[in-house]
N, C-alpha and C positions, 0 to 999 in steps of 0.2 A: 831254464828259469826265466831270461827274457822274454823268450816268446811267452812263453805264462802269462806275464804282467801283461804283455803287449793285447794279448787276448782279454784279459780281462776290464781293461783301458778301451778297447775299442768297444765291449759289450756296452760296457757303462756310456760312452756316447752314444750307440744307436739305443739304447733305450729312453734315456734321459729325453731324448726330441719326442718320442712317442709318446714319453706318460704326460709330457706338456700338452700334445696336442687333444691326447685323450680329456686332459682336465678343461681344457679349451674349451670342449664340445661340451662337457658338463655343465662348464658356468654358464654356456650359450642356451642347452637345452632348461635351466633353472631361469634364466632370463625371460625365455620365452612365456615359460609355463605361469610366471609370476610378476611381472613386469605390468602389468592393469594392474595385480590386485595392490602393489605397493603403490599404485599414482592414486588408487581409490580408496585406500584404507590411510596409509603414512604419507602422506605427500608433503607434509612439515618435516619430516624424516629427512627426504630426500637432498642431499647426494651422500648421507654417511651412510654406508651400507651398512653398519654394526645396527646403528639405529634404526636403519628401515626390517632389519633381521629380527632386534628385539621385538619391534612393533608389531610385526607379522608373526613373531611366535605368539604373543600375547592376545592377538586377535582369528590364533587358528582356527575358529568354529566358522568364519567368516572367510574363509579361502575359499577359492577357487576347489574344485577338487585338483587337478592338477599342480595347483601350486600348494597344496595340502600334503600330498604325497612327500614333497622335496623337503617338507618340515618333519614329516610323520615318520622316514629313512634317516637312520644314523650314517647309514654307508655311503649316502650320496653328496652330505658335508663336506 
């Protein structure tokens, strides 16, 4: 029964770094794709993201296509 736990304790640490790192790259790869259009559409927004977010939903016909996509996908939120 120990080892059990013990296995299941260690899954949960080596994944737990991964899906960080995985998210890492998402917010990195959203940054990238979107990072002009927020300094050229919301730039009074800037630095709350919630409100650079609102801004740039509210102005999706004016994205980037790339930074359109990261609005347009539920899954990459």
């Amino acid at each position: 029964m120990q080892t059990k736990s013990a296995l299941i304790v260690l899954a949960a640490l080596l994944i737990a770094p991964t899906a960080a790192l995985c998210q890492g790259s998402i917010r990195e790869q959203q940054q990238q794709a979107c990072e002009d259009d927020a300094y050229r559409l919301c730039p009074d927004e800037i630095p709350d993201e919630a409100r650079v977010a609102q801004c740039m939903a509210r102005q999706k016909s004016k994205l980037s296509p790339a930074c359109r996509a990261w609005f347009s996908s539920p899954r990459r939120r």
